[in-house]
C-alpha positions as CSV (number, residue, x, y, z in Angstrom):
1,X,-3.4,50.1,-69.9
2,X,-1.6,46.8,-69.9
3,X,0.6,46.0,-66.4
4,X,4.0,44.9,-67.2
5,X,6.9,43.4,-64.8
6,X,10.3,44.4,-64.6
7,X,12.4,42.0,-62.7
8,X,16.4,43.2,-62.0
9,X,18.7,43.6,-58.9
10,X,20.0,47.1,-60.4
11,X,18.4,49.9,-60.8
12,X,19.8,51.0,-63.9
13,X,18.1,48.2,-66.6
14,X,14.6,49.1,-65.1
15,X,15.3,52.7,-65.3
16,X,16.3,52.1,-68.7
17,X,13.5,50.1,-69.9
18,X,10.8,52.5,-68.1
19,X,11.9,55.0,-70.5
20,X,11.5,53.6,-73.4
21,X,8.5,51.9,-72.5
22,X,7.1,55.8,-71.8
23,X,7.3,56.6,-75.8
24,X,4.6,54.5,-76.1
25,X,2.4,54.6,-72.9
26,X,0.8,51.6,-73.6
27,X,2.2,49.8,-70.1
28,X,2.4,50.5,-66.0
29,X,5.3,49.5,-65.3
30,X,6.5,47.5,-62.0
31,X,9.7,46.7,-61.0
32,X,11.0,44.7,-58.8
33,X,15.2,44.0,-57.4
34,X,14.4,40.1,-55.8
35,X,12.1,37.1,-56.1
36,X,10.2,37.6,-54.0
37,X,9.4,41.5,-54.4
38,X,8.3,39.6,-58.1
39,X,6.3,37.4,-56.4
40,X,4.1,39.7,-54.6
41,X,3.8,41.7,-57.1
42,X,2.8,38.7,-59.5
43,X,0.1,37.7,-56.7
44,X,-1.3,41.2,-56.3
45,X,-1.1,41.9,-60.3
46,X,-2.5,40.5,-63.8
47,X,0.6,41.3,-65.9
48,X,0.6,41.1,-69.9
49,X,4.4,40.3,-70.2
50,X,7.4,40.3,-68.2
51,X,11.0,41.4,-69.0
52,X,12.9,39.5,-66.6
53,X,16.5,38.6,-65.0
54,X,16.2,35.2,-63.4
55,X,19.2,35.2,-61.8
56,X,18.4,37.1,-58.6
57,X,20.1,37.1,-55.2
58,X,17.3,35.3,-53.4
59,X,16.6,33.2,-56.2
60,X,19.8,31.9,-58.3
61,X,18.6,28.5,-60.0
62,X,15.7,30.3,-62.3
63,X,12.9,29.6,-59.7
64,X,11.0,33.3,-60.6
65,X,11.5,31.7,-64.8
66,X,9.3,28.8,-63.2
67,X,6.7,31.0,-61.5
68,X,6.0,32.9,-64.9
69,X,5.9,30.1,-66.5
70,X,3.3,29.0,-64.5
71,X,1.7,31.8,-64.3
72,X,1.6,32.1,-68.2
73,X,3.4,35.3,-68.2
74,X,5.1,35.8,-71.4
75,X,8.6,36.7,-70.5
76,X,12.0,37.8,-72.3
77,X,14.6,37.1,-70.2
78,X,17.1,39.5,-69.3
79,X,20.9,37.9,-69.2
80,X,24.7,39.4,-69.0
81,X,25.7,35.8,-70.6
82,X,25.3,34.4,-74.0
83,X,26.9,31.7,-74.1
84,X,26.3,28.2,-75.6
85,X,24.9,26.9,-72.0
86,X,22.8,29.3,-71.9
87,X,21.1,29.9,-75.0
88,X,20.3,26.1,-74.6
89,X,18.6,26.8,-71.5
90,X,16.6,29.8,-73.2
91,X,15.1,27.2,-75.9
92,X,14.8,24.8,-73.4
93,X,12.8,27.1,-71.8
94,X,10.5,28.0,-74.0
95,X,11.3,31.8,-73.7
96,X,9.8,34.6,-75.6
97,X,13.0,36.1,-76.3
98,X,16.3,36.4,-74.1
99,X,18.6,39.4,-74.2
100,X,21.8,40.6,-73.2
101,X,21.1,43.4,-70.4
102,X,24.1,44.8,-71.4
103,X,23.5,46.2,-74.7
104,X,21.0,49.4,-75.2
105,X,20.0,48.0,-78.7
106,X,19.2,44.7,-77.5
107,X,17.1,46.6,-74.6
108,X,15.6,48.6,-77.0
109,X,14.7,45.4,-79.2
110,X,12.9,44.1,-75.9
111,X,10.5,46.9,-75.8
112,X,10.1,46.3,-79.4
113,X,8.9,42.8,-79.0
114,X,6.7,43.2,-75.9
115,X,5.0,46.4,-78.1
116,X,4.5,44.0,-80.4
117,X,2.8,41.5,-78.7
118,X,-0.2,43.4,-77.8
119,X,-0.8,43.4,-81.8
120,X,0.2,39.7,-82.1
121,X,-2.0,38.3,-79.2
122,X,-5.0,36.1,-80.5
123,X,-3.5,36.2,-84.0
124,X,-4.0,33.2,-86.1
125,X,-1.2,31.4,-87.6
126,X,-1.3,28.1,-89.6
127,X,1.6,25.9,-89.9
128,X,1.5,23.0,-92.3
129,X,4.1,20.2,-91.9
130,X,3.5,16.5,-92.0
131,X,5.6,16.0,-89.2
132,X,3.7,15.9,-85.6
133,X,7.1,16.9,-84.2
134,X,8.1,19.6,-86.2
135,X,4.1,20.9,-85.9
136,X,4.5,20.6,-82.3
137,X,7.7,22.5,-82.0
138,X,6.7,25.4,-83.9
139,X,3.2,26.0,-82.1
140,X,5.1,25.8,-78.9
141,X,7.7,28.5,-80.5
142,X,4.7,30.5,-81.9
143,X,2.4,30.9,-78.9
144,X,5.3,32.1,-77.1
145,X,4.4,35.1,-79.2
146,X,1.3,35.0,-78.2
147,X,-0.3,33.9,-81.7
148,X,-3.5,31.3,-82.2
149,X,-1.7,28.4,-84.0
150,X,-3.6,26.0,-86.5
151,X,-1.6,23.2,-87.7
152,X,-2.7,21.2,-90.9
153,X,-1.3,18.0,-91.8
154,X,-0.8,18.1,-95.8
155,X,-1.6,20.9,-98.1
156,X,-5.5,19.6,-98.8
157,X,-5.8,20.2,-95.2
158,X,-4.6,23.6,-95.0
159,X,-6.3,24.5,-97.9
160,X,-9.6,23.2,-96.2
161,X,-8.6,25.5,-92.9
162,X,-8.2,28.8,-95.0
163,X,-11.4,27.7,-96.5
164,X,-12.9,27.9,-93.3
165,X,-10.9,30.3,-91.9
166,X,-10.5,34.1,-93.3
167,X,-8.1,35.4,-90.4
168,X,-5.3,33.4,-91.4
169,X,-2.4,36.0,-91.0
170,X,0.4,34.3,-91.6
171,X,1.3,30.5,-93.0
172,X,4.4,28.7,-92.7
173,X,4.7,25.5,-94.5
174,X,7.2,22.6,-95.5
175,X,8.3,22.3,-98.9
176,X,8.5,18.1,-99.1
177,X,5.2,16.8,-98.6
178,X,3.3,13.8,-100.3
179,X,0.6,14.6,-102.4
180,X,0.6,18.5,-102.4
181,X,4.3,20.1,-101.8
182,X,4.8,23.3,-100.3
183,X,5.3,25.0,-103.5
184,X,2.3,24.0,-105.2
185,X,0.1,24.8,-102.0
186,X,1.3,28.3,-102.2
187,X,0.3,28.9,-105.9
188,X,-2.9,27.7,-104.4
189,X,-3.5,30.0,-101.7
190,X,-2.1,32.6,-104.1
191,X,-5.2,32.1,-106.3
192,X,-7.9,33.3,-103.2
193,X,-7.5,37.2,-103.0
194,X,-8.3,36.6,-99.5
195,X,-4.9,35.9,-99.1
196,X,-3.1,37.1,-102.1
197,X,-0.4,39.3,-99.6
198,X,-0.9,37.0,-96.6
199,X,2.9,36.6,-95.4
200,X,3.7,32.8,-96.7
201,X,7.4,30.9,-95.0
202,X,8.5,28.2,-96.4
203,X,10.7,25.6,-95.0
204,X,13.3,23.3,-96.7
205,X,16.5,21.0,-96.4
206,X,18.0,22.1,-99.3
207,X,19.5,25.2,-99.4
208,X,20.3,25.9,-103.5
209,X,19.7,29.2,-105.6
210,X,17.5,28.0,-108.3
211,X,14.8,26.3,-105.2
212,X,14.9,29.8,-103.9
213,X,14.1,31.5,-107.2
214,X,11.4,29.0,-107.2
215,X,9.8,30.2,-103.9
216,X,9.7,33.8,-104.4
217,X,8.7,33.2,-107.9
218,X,5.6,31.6,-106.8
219,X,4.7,34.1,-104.3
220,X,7.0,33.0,-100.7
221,X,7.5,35.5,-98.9
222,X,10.7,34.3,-97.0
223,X,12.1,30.8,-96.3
224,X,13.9,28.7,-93.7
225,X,15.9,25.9,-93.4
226,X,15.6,22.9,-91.6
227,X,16.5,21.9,-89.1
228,X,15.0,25.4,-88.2
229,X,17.4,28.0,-86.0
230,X,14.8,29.3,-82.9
231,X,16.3,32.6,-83.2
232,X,15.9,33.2,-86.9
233,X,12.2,31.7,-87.1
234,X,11.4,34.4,-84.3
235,X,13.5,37.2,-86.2
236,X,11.5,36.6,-89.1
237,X,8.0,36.5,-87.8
238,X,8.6,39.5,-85.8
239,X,9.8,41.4,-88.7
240,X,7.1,40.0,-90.9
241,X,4.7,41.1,-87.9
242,X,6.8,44.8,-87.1
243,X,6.2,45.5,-90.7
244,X,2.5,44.1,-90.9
245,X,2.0,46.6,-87.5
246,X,3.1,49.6,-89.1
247,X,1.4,49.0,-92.7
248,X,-2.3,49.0,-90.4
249,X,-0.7,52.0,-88.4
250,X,-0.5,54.2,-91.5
251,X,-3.8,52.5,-93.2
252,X,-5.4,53.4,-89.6
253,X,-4.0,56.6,-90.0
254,X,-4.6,57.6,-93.8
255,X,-8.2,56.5,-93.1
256,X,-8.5,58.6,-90.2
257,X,-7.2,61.4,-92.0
258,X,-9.2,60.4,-94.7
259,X,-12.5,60.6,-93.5
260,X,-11.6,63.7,-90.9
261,X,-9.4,65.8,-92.5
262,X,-10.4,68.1,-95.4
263,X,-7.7,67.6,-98.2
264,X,-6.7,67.6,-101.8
265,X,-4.1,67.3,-104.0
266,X,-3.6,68.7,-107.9
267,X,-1.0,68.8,-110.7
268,X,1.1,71.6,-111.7
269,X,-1.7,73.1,-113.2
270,X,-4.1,73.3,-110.4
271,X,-6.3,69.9,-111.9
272,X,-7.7,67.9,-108.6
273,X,-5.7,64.8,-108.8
274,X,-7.2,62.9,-105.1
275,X,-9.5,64.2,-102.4
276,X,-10.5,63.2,-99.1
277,X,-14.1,61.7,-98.2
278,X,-13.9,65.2,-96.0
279,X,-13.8,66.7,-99.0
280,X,-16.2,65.3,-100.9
281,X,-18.5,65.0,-97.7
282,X,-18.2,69.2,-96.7
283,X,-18.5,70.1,-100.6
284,X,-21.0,67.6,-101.6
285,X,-19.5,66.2,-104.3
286,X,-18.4,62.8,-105.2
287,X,-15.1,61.9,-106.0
288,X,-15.3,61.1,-109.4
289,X,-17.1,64.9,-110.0
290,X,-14.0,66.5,-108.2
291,X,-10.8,64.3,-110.0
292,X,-10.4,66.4,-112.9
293,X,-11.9,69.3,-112.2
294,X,-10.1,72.0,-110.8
295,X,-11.4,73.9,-107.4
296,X,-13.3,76.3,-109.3
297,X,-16.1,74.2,-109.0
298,X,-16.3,75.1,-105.1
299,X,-15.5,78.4,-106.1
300,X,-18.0,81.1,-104.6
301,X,-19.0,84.5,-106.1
302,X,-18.8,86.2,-102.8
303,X,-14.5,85.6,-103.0
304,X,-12.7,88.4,-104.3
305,X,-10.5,87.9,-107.7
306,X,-7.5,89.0,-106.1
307,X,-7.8,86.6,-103.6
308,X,-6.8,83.7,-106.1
309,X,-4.4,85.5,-107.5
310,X,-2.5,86.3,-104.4
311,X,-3.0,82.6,-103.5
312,X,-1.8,81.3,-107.2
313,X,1.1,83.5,-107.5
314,X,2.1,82.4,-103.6
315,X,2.3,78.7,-104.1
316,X,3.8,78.8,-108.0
317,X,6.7,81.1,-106.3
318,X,7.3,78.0,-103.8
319,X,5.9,79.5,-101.0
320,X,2.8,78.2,-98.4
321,X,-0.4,79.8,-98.8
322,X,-2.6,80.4,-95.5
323,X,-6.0,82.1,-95.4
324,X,-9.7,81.8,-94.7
325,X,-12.2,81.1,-98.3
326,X,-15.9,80.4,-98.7
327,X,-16.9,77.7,-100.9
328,X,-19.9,76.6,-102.8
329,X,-21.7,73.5,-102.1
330,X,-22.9,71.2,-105.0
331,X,-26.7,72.2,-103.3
332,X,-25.8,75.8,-103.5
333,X,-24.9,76.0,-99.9
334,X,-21.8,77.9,-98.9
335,X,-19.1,76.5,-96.3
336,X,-16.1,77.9,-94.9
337,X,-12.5,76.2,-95.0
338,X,-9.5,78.1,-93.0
339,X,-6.9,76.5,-95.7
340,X,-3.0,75.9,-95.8
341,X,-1.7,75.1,-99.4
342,X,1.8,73.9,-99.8
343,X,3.7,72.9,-103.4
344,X,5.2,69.5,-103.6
345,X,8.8,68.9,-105.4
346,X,10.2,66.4,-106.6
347,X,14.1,65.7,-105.5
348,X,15.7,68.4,-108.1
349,X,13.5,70.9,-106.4
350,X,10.9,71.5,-109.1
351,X,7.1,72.0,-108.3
352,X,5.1,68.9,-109.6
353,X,2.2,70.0,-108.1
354,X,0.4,71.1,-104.8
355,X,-1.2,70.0,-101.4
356,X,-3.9,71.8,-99.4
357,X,-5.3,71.1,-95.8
358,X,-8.7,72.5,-95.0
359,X,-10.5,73.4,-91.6
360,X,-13.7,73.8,-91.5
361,X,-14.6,77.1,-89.7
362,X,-18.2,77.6,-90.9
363,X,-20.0,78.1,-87.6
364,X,-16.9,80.2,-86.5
365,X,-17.5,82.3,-89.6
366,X,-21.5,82.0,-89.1
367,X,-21.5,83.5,-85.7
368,X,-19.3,86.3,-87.1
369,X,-21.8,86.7,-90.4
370,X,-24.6,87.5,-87.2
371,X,-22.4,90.4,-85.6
372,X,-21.7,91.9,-88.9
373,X,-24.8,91.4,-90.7
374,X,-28.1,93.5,-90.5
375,X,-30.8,91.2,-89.4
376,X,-33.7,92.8,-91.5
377,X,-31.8,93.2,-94.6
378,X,-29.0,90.6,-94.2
379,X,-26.6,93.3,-96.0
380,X,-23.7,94.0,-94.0
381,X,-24.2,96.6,-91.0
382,X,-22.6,99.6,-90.1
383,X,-20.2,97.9,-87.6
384,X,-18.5,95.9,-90.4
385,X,-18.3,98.9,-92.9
386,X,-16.3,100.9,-90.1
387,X,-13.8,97.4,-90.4
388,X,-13.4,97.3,-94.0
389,X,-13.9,100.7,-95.4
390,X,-10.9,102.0,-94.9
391,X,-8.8,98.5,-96.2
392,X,-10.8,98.8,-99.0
393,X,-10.0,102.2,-99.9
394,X,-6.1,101.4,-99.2
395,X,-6.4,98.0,-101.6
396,X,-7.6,99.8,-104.1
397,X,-4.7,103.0,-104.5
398,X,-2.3,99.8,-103.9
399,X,-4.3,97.8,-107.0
400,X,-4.5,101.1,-109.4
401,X,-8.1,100.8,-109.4
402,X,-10.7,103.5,-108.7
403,X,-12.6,103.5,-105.7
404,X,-15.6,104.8,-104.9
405,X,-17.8,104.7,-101.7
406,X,-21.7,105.9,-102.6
407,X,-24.2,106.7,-99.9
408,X,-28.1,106.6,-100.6
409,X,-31.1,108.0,-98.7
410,X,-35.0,106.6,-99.1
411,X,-36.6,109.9,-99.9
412,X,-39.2,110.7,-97.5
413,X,-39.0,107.5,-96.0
414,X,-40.1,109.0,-92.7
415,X,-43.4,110.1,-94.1
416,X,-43.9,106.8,-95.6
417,X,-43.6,104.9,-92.4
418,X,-46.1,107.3,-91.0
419,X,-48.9,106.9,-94.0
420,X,-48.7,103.1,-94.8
421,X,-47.0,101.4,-91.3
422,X,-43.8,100.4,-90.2
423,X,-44.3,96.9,-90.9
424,X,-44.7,98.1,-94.8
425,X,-41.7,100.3,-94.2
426,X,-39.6,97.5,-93.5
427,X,-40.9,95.6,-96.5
428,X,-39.5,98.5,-98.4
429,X,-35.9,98.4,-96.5
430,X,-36.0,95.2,-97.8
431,X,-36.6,95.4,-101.1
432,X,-34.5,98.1,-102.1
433,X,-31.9,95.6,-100.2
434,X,-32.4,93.3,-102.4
435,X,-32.3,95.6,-105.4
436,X,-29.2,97.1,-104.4
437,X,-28.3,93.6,-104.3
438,X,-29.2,92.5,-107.9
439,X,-27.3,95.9,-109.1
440,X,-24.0,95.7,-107.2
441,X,-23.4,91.8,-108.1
442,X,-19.1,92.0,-108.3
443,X,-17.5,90.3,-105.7
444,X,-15.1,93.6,-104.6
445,X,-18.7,95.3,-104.6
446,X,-19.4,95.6,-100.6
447,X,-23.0,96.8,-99.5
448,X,-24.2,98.2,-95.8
449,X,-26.7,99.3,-94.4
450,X,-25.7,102.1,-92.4
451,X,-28.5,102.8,-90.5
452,X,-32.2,103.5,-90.6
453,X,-32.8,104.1,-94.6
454,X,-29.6,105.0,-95.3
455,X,-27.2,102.6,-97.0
456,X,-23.4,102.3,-98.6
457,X,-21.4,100.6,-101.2
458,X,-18.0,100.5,-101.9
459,X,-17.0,100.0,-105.2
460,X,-13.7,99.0,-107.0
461,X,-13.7,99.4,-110.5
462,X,-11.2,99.8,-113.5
463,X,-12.5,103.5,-114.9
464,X,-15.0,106.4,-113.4
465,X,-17.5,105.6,-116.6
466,X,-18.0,102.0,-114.4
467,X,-18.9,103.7,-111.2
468,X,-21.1,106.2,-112.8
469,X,-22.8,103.3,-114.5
470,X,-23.8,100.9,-111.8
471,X,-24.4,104.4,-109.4
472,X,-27.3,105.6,-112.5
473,X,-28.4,101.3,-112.8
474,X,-29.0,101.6,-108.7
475,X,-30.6,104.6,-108.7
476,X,-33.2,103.7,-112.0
477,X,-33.8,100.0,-110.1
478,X,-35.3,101.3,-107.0
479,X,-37.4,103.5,-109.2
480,X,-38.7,101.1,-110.7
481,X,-39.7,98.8,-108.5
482,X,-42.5,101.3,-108.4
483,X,-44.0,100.8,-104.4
484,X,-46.5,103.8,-104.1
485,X,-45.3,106.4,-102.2
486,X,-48.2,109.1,-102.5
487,X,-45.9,111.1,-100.0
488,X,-43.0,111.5,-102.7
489,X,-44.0,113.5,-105.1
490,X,-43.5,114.1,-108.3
491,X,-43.4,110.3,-109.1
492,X,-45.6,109.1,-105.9
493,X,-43.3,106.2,-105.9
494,X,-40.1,104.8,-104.0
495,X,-36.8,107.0,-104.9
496,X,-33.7,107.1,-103.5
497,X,-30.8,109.9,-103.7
498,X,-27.4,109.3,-104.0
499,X,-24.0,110.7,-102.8
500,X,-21.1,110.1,-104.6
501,X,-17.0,110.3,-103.9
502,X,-15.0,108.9,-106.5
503,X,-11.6,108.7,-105.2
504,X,-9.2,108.7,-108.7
505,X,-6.2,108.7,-106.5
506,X,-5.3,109.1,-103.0
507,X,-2.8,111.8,-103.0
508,X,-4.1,113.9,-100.1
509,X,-4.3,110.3,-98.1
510,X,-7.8,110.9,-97.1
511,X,-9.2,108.5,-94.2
512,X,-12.3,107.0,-94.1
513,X,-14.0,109.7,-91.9
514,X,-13.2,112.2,-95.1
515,X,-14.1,110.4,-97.7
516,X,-17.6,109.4,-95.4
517,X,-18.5,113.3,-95.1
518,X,-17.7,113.9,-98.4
519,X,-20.5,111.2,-99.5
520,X,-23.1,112.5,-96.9
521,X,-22.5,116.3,-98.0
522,X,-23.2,115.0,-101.5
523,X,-26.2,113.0,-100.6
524,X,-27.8,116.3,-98.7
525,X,-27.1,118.1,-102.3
526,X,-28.8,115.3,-104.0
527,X,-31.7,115.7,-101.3
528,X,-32.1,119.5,-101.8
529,X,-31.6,119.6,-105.5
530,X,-34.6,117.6,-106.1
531,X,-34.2,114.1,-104.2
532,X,-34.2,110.4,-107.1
533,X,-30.4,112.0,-107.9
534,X,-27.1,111.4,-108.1
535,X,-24.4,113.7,-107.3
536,X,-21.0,112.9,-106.7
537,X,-17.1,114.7,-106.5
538,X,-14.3,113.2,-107.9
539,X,-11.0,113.3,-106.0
């Protein structure tokens, strides 16, 4: 943090100042009311700048101007007069600025300037003029800004210093020159795309429209004319140099964002139009795979339909979308994003396309996969059923679709952990995991393992012919993944039975614990009517 001095009798212009120097917290701030509370501070202190009154009650003929000066403390002086004595003492001087203490915008323009300074120090700045006076005059003006001034002498010269030099940030030049004129030199420097939107000011004694056209033709960015006003010269550097500030600000920022910030834009019709490095970097695509596509390509099986239709029909209606997805990797990796999608308008209100903001939440959503996942079979585990069953049941009567929640039983499994180990038992867990996997594939399709060998899937599907389908494909996989079983006659293989509830509607508004008891009473049917069945109610 930079230290910077406040020198006034009142209390009011410090207070003042302090404030809005606080916006930025860039500066401590010390004040002091006389010359010589300035002094000690000054001897006690390395300040960066100084906004200053130097007409103080123990020091009325400028003498705390002269210690700053000679401190090299850049300084704007703080004044209640403007007039024509005065201002000639301010260039005189060799001020930074001078303001009138009396006007907040003037105060505010103060804590502009000395803001701006800290990006302006050490900044290089060529001037080219084949006057030694004029040269000298404006690198006196300029350092008071805190810049690094070059000077060149003709236009080969400063052609030869930004040859040299790449960190030219700003060149002011004559017009009337011998050999080169200031016109020509900027076509010149206009050629290098080094410096092809370097600021370029060019300075003249004439003062006619069609010279003008001439210079901003030919790539001037602003011109003066001589003999050269202090005031303006400064005006227009510092808003060459405010503008110059804020352009890095938002590149800092958009790069920032950029390479932090998970985000993407698309047309109307949902086609990726830009995406961040974030983007590409979490999903593993380049840029030039996404522009174009649309985000199914990060799509992931494991997301719901409905999901992206609630989200599409959201957004196209005007309206934010917020929610948690899981997306597909180009490596086939997954990642989560907690996302915000907002449409864009244009100014009659229409929707020209849409915006979305990710936050990656993968480890978040990784630790939760743990607590809700069975660590043998990596199926979902009864704790997560008992959160989900029941919103499952009440999406589907709210969706018109039939829902059905199926409950299975290894048969005999006891007596096969007892003949061939439990370290083969598990390896049968396993695969009939993984078969119950390869058979229940639909994203609505949820499966657990409730406990032990007993496992549950809930099922949303458009007719009772579907669930009676992939129930009879479930059943006939594990059958025939043919482990011996000599213990489970008739077959002598792995079997499963089945338990059943198909829930057509939800009239009688039955809970989860119902519709659970249901299924288990079923299974046991299954179990005593033969076990490798299925039997099932319909509700």
């Amino acid at each position: 943090m930079k230290n910077l001095l406040i020198v006034d009798n009142s209390s009011v212009v410090p207070n003042i100042l302090s404030d809005f120097f606080s916006e930025t917290n860039e500066f401590k701030i010390h004040t002091a009311k006389s010359f010589q509370e300035a002094k000690e501070l000054i001897k006690n202190c390395k300040f960066f700048a100084s906004i200053s009154n130097i007409v103080l009650p123990d020091a009325l003929n400028g003498e705390l101007l002269g210690l700053l000066h000679e401190e090299n403390i850049p300084t704007v002086v703080l004044t209640s007069s403007l007039d024509a004595e005065s201002i000639k003492n301010m260039r005189k001087a060799n001020v930074t600025d001078y303001i009138s203490k009396d006007s907040i915008h003037e105060l505010k323009s103060a804590c502009t300037l000395i803001n701006l300074l800290t990006y302006t120090k050490e900044l290089e700045i060529l001037v080219v003029d084949d006057s030694e006076i004029i040269r000298n005059q404006l690198e006196d003006k300029l350092k008071t800004l805190l810049f690094k001034v070059h000077t060149a002498r003709s236009g080969f010269e400063a052609l030869s210093i930004l040859d040299k030099n790449k960190s030219i940030q700003l060149i002011i030049t004559d017009y009337h020159m011998e050999e080169m004129d200031g016109l020509e030199l900027i076509k010149k420097v206009r050629k290098n795309e080094i410096y092809s939107d370097t600021p370029i000011i060019i300075m003249t004694t004439e003062n006619n429209n069609e010279l003008k056209v001439k210079f901003y033709k030919s790539g001037a960015t602003d011109f003066l004319i001589k003999p050269i006003l202090d005031e303006e010269l400064k005006a227009k550097i510092v808003d060459i140099f405010i503008k110059m500030k804020q352009i890095n600000e938002i590149r800092y920022f958009n790069k920032t964002i950029d390479e932090n910030v998970i985000t993407s834009s698309t047309d109307i019709k949902g086609v990726i139009t830009n995406v961040s490095k974030a983007f590409c970097e979490i999903s593993g695509y380049k840029k030039s795979e996404l522009i174009g596509k649309t985000h199914r390509i990060v799509r992931h099986p494991d997301m719901p339909k409905s999901l992206y239709e609630e989200l599409w029909g959201t957004i196209t209606s005007g309206n934010t979308w917020k929610g948690e997805v899981k997306n597909l990797r180009s490596d086939g990796n997954y990642y989560w994003v907690k996302v915000i999608i907002e449409p864009n308008f244009d100014k009659a209100g229409k929707i020209i396309g849409y915006t979305s903001v990710r936050q990656d939440i993968t480890d978040k959503k990784r630790i939760y996969e743990l607590s809700i996942t069975d660590g043998l079979t990596s199926l979902y585990n009864r704790r997560y059923f008992n959160d989900i069953a029941q919103e499952h049941i009440e999406d589907s009567v709210r969706t018109n679709t039939i829902f059905a929640f199926l409950i299975l039983d290894i048969d005999n499994f006891k007596k096969y952990n007892d003949t061939y180990g439990h370290q083969m038992g598990d390896d049968v867990l396993i695969s009939v995991a993984n078969s119950l996997k390869d058979t229940f594939k639909r994203s609505d399709d949820k499966i657990f393992r409730l406990g032990g060998e007993e496992f549950g899937v809930l099922i949303s599907a458009k007719t009772k012919a579907d669930i009676l389908k992939l129930a009879s494909e479930a059943r006939s996989n594990i059958k025939f993944l043919g482990i011996e079983h000599e213990k489970n006659p008739p077959l002598q293989v792995i079997t499963a039975s089945f338990g059943l509830v198909i829930l057509i509607s939800n009239e009688n508004n039955l809970k989860l614990d119902d519709i659970y008891k249901l299924g288990d009473d079923k299974l046991y049917e299954a179990k005593d009517n033969g076990r490798n069945r299925i039997e099932y109610i319909e509700i």
